[in-house]
N, C-alpha and C positions, 0 to 999 in steps of 0.2 A: 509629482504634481499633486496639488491636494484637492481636496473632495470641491473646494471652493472656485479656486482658480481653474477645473475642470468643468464645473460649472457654466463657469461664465466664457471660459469660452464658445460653451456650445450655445449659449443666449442668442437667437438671433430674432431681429426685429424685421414684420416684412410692413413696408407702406402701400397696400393694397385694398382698393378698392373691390369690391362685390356688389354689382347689380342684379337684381332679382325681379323679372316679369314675370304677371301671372295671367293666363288666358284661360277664362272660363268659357263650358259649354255645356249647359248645364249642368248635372253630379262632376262632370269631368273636368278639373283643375290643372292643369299644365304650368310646370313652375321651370324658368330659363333664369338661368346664370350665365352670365358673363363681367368681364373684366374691363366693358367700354356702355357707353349708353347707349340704347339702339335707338332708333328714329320711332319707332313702338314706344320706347317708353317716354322718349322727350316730346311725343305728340300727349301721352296720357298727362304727363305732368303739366303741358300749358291748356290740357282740357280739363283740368281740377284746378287749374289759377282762375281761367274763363268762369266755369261753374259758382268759385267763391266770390269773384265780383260779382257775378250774377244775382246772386244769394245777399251780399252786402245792398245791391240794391233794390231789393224785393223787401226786406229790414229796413229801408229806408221809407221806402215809400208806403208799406203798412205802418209807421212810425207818424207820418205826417197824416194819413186817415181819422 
């Protein structure tokens, strides 16, 4: 077998996802992985969508001032 075709056989490709939460308390950083989203992180993620329309409309209306 040659150095090439030895090669690529051992090529593998994985389709995998890593999710990473962070909980802070103060100095102390607590970092989780895992392989699915937890309910922690899809409540953070629609509470930083919340916060930017929030934000969108605070730009807004200091905009019209």
């Amino acid at each position: 077998m040659s150095v090439k075709a030895e090669s690529a056989a051992h090529d593998v490709t994985f389709d995998l996802q890593v999710y990473v939460s962070v909980y802070a308390d103060g100095p102390t950083r607590v970092l989780r992985f895992a392989d699915e989203k937890s309910t922690a992180l899809l409540e953070a993620e629609q509470s930083i969508l919340d916060l930017a329309a929030r934000l969108k409309q605070v730009c807004s209306w200091l905009h019209r001032k």
